[in-house]
Each structure stands twice: as structure tokens, then as C-alpha cells.
PDB file of N, CA, C and O in Angstrom, chain B, residues numbered from 101:
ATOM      1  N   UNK B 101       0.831  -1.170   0.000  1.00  0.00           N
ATOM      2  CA  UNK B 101       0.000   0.000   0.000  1.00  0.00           C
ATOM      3  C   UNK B 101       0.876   1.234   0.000  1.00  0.00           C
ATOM      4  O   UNK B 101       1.889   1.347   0.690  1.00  0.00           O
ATOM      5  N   UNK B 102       0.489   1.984  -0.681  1.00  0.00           N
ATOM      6  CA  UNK B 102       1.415   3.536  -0.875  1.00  0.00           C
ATOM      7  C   UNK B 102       1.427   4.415   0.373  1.00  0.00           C
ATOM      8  O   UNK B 102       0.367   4.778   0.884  1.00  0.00           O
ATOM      9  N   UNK B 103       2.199   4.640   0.694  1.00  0.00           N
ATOM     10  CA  UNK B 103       2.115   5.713   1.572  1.00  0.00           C
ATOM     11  C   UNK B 103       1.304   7.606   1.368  1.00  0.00           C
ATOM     12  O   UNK B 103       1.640   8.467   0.555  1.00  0.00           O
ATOM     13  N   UNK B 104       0.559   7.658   2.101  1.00  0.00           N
ATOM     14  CA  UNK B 104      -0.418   8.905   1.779  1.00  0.00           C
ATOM     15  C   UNK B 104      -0.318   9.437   3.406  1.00  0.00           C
ATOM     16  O   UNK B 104      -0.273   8.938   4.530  1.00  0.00           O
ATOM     17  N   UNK B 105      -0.315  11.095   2.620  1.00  0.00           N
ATOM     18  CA  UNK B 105       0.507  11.999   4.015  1.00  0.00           C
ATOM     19  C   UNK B 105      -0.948  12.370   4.806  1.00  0.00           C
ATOM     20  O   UNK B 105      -0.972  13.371   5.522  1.00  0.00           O
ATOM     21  N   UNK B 106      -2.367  11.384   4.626  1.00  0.00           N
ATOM     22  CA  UNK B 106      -3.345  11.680   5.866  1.00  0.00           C
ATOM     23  C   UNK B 106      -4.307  10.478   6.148  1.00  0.00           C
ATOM     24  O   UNK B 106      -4.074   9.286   5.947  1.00  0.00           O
ATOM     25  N   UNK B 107      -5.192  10.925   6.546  1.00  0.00           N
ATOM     26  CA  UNK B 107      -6.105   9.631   6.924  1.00  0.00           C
ATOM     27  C   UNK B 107      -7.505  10.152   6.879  1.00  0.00           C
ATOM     28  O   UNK B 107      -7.921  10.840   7.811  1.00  0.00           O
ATOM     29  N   UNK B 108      -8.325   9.838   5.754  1.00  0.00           N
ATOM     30  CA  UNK B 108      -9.880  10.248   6.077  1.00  0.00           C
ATOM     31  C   UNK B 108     -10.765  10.359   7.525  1.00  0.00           C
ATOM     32  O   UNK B 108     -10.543   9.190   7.841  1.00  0.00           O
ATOM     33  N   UNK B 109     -11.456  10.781   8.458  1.00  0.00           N
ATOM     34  CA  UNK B 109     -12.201  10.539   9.088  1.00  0.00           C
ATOM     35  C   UNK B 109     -13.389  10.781   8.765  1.00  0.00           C
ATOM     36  O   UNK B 109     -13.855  11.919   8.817  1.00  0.00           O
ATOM     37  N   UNK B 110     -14.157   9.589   8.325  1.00  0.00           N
ATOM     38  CA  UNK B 110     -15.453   9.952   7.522  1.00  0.00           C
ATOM     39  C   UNK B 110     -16.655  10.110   8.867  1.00  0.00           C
ATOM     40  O   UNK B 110     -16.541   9.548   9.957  1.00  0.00           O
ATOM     41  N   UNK B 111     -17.799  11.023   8.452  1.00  0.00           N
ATOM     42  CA  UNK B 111     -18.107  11.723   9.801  1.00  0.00           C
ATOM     43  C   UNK B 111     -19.355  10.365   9.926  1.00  0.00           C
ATOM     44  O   UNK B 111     -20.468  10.636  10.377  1.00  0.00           O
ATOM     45  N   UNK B 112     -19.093   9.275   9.585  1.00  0.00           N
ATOM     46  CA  UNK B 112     -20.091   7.865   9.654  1.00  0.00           C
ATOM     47  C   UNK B 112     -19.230   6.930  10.859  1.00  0.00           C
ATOM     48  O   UNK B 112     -19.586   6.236  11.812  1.00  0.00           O
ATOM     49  N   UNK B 113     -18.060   7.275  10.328  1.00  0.00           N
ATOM     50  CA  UNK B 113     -17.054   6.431  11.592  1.00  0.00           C
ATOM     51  C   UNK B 113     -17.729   7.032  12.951  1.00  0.00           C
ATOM     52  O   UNK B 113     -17.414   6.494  14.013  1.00  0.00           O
ATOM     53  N   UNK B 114     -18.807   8.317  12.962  1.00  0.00           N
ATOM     54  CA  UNK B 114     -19.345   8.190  14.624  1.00  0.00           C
ATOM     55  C   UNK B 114     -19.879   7.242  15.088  1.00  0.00           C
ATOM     56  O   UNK B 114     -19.545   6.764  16.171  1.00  0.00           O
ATOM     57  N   UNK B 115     -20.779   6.804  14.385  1.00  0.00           N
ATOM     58  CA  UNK B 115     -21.913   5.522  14.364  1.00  0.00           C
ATOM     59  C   UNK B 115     -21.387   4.296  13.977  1.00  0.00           C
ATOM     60  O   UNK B 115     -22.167   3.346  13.904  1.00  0.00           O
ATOM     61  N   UNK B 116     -20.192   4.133  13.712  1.00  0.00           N
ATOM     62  CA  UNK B 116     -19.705   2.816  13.241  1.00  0.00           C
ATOM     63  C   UNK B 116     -18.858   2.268  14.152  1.00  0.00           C
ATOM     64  O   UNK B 116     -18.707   1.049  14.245  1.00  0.00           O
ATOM     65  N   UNK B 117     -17.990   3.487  15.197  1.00  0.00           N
ATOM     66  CA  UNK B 117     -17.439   3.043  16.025  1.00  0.00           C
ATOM     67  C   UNK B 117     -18.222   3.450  17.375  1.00  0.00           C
ATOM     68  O   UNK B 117     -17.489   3.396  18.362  1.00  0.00           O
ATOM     69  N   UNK B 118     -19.387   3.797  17.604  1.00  0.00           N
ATOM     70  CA  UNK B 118     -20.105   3.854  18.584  1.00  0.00           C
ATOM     71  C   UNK B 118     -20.259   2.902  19.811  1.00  0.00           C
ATOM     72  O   UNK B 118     -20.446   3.282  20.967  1.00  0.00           O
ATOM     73  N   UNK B 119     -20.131   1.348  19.307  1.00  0.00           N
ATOM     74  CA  UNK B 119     -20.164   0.030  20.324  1.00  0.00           C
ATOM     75  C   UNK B 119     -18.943   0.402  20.908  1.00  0.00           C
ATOM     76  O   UNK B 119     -18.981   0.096  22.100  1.00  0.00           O
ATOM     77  N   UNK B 120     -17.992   0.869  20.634  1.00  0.00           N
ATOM     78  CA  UNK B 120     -16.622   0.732  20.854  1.00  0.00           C
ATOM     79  C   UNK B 120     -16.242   1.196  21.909  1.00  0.00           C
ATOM     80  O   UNK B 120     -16.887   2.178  22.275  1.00  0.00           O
ATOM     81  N   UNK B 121     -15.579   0.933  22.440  1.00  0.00           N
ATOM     82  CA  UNK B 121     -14.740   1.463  23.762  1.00  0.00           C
ATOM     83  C   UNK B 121     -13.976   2.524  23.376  1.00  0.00           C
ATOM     84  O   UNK B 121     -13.584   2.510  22.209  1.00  0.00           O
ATOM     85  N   UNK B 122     -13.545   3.809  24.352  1.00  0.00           N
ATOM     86  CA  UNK B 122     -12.675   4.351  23.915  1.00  0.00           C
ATOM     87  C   UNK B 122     -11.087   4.308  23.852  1.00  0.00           C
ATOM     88  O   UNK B 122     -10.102   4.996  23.584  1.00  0.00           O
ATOM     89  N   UNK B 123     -11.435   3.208  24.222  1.00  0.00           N
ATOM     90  CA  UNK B 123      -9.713   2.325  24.466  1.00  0.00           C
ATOM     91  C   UNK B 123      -9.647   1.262  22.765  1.00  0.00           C
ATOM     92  O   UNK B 123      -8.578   1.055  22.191  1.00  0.00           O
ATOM     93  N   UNK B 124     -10.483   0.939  22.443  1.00  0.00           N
ATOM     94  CA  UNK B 124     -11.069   0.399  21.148  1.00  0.00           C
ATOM     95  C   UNK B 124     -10.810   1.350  20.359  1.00  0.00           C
ATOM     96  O   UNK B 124      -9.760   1.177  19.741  1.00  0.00           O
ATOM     97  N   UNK B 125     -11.430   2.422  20.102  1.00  0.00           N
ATOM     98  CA  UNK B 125     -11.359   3.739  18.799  1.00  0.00           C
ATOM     99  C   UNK B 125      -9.904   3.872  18.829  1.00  0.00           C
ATOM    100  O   UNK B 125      -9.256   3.706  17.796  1.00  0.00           O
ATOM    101  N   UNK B 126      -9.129   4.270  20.366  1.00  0.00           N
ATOM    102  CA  UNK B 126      -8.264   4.742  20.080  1.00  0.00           C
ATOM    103  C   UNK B 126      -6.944   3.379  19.869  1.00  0.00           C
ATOM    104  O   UNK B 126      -5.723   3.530  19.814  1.00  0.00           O
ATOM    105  N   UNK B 127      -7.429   2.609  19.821  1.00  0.00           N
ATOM    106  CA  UNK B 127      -6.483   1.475  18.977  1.00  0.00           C
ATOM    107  C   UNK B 127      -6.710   1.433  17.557  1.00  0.00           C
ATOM    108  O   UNK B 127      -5.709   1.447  16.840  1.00  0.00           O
ATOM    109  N   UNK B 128      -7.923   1.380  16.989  1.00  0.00           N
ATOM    110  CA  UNK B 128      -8.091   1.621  15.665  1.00  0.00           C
ATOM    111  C   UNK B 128      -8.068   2.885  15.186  1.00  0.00           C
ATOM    112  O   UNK B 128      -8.605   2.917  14.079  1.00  0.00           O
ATOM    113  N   UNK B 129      -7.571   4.223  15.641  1.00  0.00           N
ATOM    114  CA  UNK B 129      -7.184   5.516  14.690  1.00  0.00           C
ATOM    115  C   UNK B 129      -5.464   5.496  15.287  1.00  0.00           C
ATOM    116  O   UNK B 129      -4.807   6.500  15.009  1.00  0.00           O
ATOM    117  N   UNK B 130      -4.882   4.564  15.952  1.00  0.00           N
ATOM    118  CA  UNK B 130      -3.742   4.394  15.534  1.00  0.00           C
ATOM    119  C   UNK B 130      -3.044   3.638  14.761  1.00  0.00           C
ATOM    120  O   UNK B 130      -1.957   3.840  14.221  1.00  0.00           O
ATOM    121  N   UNK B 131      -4.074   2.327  14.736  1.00  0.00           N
ATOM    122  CA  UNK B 131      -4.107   1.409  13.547  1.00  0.00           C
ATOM    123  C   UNK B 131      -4.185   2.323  12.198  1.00  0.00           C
ATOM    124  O   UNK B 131      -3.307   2.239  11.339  1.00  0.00           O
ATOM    125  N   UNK B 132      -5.148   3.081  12.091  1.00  0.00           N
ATOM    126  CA  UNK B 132      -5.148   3.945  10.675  1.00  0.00           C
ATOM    127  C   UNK B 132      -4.208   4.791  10.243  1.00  0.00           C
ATOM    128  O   UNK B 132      -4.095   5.108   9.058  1.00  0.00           O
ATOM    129  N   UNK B 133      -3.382   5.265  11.286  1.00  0.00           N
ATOM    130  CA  UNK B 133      -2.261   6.588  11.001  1.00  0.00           C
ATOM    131  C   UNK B 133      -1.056   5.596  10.665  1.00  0.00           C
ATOM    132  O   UNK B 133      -0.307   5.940   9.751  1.00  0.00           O
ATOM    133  N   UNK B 134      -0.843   4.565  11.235  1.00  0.00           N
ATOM    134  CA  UNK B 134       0.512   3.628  11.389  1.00  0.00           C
ATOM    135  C   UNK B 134       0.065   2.705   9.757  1.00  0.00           C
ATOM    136  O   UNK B 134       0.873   2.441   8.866  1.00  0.00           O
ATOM    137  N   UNK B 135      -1.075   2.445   9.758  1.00  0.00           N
ATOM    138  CA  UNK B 135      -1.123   1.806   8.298  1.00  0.00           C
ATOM    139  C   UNK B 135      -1.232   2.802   7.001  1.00  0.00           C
ATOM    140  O   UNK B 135      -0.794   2.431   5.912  1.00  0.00           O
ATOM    141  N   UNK B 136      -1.720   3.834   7.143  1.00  0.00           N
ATOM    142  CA  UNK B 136      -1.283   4.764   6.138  1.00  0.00           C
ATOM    143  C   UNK B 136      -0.262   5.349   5.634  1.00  0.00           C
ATOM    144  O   UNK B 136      -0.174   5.959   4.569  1.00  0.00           O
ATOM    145  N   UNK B 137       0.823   5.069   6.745  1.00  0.00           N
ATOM    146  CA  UNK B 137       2.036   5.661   6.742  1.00  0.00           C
ATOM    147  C   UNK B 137       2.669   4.525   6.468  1.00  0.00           C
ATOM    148  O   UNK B 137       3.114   4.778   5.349  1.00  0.00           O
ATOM    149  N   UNK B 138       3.222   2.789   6.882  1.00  0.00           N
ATOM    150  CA  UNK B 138       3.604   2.335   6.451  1.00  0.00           C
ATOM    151  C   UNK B 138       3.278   0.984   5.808  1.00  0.00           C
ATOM    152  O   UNK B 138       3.887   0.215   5.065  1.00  0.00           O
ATOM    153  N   UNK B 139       1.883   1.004   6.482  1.00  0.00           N
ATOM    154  CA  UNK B 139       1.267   0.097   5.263  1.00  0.00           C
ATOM    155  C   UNK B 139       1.467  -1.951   6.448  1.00  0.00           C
ATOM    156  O   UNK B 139       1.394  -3.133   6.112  1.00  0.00           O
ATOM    157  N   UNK B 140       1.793  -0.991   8.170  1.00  0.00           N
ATOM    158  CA  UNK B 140       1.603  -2.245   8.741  1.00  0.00           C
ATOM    159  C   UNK B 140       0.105  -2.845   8.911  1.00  0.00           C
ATOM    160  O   UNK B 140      -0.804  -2.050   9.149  1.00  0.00           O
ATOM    161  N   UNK B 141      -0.082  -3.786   8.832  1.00  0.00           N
ATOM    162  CA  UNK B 141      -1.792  -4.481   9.376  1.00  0.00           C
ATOM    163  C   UNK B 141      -1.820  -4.646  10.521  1.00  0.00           C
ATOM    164  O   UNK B 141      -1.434  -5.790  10.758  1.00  0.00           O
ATOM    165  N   UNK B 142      -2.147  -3.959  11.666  1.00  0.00           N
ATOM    166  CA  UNK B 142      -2.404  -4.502  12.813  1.00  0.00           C
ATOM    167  C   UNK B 142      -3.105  -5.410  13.549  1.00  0.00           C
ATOM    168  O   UNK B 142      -4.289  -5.598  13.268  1.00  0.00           O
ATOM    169  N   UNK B 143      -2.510  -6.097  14.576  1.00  0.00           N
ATOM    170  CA  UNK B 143      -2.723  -7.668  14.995  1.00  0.00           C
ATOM    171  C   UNK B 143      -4.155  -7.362  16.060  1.00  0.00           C
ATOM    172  O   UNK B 143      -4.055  -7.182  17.274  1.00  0.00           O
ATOM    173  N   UNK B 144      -5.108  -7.358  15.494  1.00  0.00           N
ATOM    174  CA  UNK B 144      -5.640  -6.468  17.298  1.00  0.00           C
ATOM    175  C   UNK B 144      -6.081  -7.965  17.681  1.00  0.00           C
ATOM    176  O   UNK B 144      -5.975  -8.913  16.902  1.00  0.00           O
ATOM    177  N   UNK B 145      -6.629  -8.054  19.080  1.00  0.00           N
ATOM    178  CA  UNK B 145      -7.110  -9.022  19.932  1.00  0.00           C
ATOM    179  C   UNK B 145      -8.316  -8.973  20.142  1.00  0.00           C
ATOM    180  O   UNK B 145      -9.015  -9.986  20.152  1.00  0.00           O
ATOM    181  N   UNK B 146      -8.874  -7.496  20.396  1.00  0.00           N
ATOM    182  CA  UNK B 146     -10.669  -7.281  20.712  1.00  0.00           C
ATOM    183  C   UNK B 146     -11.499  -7.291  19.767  1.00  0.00           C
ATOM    184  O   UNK B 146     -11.575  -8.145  18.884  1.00  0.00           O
ATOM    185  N   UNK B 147     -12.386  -6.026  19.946  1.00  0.00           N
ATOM    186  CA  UNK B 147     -13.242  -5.757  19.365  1.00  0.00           C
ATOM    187  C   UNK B 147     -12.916  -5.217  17.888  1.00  0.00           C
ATOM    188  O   UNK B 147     -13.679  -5.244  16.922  1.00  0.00           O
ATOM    189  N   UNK B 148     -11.944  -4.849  17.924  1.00  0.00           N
ATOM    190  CA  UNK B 148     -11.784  -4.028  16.751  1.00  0.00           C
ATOM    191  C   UNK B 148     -11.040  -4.769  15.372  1.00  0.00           C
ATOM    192  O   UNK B 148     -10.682  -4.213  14.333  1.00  0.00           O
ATOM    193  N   UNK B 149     -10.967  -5.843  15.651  1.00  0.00           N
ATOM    194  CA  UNK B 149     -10.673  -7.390  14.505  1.00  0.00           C
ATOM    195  C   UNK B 149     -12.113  -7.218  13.858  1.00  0.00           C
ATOM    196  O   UNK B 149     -12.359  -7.755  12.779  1.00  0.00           O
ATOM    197  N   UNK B 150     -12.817  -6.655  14.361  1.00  0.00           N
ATOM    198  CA  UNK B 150     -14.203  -6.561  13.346  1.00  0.00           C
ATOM    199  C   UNK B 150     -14.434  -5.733  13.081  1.00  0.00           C
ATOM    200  O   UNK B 150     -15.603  -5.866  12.720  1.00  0.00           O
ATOM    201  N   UNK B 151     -14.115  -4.581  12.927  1.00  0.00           N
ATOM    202  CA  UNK B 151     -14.556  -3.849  11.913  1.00  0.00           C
ATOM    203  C   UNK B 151     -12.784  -2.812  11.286  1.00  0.00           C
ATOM    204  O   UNK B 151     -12.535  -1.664  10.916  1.00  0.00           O
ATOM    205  N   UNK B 152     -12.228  -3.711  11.433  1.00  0.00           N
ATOM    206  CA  UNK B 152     -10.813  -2.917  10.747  1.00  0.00           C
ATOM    207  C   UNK B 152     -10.617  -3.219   9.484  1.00  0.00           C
ATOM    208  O   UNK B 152      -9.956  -2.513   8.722  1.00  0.00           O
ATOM    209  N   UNK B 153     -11.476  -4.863   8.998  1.00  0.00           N
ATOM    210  CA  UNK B 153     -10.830  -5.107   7.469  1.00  0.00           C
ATOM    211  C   UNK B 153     -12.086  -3.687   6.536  1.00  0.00           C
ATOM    212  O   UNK B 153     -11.806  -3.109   5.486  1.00  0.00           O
ATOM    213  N   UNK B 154     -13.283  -3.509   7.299  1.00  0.00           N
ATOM    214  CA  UNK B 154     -13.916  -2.149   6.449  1.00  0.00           C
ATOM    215  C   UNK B 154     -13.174  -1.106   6.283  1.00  0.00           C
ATOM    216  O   UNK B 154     -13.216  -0.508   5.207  1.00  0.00           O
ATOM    217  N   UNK B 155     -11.937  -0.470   7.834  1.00  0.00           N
ATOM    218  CA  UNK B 155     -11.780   0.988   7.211  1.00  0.00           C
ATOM    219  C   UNK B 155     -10.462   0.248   6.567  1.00  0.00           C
ATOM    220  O   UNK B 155     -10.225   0.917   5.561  1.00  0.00           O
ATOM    221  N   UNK B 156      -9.652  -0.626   6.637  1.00  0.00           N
ATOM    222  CA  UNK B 156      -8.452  -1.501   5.606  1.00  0.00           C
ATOM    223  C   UNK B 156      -8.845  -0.835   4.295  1.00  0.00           C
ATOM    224  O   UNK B 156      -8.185  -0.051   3.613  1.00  0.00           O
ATOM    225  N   UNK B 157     -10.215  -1.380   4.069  1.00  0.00           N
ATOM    226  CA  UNK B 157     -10.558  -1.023   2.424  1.00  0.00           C
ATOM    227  C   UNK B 157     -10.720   0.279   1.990  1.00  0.00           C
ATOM    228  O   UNK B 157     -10.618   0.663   0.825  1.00  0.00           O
ATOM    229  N   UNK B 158     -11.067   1.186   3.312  1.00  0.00           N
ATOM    230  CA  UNK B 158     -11.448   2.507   2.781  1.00  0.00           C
ATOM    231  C   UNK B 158     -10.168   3.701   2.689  1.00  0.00           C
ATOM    232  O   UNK B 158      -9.971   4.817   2.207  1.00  0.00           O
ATOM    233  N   UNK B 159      -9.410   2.579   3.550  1.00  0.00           N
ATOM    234  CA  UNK B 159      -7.732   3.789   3.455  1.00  0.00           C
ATOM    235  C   UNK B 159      -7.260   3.357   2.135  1.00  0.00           C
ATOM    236  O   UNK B 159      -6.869   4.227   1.356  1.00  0.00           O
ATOM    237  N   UNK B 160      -7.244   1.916   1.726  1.00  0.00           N
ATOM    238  CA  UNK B 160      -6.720   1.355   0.168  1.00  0.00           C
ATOM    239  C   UNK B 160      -7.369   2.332  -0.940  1.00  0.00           C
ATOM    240  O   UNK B 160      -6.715   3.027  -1.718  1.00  0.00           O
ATOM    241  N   UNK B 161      -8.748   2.258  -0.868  1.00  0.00           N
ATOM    242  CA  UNK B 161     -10.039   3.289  -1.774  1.00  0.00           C
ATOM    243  C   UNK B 161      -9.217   4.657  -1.902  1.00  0.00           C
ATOM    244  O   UNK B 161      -8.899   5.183  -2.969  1.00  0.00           O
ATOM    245  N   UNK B 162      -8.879   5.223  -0.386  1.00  0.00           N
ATOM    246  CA  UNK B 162      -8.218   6.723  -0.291  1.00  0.00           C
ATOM    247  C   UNK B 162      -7.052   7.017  -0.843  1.00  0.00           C
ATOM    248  O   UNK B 162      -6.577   8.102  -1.177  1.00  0.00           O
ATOM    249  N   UNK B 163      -6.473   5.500  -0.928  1.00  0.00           N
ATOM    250  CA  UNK B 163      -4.740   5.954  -1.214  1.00  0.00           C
ATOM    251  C   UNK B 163      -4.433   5.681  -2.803  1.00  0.00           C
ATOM    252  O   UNK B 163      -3.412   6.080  -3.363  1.00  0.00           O
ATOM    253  N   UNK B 164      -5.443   4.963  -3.415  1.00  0.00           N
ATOM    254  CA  UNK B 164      -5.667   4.635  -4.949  1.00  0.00           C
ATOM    255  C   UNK B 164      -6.207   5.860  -5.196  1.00  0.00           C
ATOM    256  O   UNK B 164      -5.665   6.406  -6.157  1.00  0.00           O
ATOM    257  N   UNK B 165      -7.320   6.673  -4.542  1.00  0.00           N
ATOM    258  CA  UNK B 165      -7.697   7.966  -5.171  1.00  0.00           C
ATOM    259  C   UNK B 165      -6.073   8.960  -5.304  1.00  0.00           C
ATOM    260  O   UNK B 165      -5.341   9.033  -6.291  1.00  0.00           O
ATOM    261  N   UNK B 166      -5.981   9.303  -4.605  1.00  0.00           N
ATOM    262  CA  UNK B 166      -5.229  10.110  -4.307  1.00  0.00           C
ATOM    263  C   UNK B 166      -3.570   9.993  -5.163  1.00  0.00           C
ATOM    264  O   UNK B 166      -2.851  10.865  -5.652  1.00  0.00           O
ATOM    265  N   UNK B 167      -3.425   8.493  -5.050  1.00  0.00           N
ATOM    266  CA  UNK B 167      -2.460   8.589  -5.824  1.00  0.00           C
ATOM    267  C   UNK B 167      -2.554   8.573  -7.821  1.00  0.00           C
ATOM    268  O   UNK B 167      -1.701   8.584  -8.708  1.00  0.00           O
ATOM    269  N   UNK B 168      -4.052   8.541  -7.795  1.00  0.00           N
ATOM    270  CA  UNK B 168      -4.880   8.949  -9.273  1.00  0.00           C
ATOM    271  C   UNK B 168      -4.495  10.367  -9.470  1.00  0.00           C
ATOM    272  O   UNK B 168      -3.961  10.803 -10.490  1.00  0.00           O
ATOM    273  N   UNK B 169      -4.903  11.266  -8.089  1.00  0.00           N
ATOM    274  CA  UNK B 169      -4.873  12.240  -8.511  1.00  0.00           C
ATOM    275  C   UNK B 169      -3.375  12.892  -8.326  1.00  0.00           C
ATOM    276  O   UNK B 169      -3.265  13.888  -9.041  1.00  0.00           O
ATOM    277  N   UNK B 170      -2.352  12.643  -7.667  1.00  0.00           N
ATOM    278  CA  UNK B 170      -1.091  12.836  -8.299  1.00  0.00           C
ATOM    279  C   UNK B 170      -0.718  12.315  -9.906  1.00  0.00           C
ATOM    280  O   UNK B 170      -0.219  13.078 -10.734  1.00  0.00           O
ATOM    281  N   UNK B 171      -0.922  11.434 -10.078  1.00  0.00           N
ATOM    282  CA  UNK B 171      -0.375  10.931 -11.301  1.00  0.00           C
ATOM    283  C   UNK B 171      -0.976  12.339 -12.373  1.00  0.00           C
ATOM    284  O   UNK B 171      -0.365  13.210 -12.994  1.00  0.00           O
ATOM    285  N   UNK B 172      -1.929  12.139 -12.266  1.00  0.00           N
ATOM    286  CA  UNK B 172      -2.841  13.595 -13.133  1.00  0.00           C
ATOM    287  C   UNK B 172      -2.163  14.545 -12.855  1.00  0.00           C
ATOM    288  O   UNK B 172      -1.362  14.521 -13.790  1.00  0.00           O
ATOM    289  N   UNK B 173      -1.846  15.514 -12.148  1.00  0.00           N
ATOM    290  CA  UNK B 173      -1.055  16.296 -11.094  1.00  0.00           C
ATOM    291  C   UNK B 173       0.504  16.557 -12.367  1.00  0.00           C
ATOM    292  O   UNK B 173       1.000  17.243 -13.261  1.00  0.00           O
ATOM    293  N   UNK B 174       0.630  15.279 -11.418  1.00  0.00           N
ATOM    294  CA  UNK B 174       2.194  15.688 -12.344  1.00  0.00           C
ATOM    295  C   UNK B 174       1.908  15.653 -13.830  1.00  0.00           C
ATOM    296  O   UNK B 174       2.469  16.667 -14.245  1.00  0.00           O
ATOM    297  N   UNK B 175       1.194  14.882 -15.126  1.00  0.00           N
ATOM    298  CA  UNK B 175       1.035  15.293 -15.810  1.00  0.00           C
ATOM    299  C   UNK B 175       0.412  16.250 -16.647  1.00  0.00           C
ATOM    300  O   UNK B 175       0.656  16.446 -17.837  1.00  0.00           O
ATOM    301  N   UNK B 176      -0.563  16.935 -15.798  1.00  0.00           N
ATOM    302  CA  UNK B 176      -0.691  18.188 -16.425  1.00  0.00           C
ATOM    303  C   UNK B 176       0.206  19.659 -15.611  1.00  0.00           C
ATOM    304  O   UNK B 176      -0.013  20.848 -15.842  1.00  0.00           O
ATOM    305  N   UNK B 177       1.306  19.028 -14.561  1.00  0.00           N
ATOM    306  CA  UNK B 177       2.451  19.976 -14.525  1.00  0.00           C
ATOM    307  C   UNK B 177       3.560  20.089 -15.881  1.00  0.00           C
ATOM    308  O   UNK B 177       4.272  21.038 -16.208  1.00  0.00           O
ATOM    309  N   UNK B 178       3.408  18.800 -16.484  1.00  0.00           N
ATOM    310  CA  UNK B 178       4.616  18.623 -17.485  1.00  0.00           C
ATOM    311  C   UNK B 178       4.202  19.455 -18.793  1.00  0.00           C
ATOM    312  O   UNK B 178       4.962  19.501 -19.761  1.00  0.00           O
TER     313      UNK B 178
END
């Protein structure tokens, strides 16, 4: 996975991580900053093994956009 310099917070992740503990969220938005940046999968143990392969797909979705829109980027810089 490419490295991309942010991380979406889509304003649905309120209600999606709502069951969650806040010891839970805040394992999975460090899971998201550490996998955006280097693309580790984190091992979790709890709750959050269920619903990490959804935002998995939505940082992949973010980092294929984005690196669409560089590619465009640099060629209409050239």
C-alpha cells in the first residue's frame, strides 16, 4: 500500500465506532495513522478485529484515489 501523508475521518465512523470502547477507537485511529504511513496491518485481539478489514478497504479506496490524482497532477504539470 502507498504511503499517503493523511487519513480520512469519515463523519459515519461516529456511528460505526459507537459500540466501541474508547480504548477500542483509540487502537483503531492508531491502527489507521501507522497503516497509512507504512502500510503495517495490525494484529488487534478485541473488538476491533471486526470492523478494521472495512476501514483496511477505505484507506486502500483513499490511497488509490489520491495517488490517481497525483499521477494527473504531475502530468498536467509537465
Amino acid at each position: 500500500m502507498p504511503e499517503i501523508p493523511y487519513v480520512c475521518l469519515y463523519s459515519r465512523y461516529l456511528q460505526t465506532l459507537a459500540p466501541f470502547t474508547d480504548a477500542e477507537r483509540g487502537r483503531i485511529m492508531t491502527a489507521m495513522l501507522t497503516y497509512s504511513t507504512t502500510g503495517e496491518i495490525p494484529e488487534f485481539e478485541g473488538n476491533e478485529r471486526y470492523i478494521w478489514p472495512t476501514i483496511q478497504a477505505q484507506i486502500d479506496r483513499d490511497a488509490a484515489m489520491y495517488q490517481e490524482k497525483c499521477a494527473k497532477n504531475r502530468a498536467n504539470g509537465a
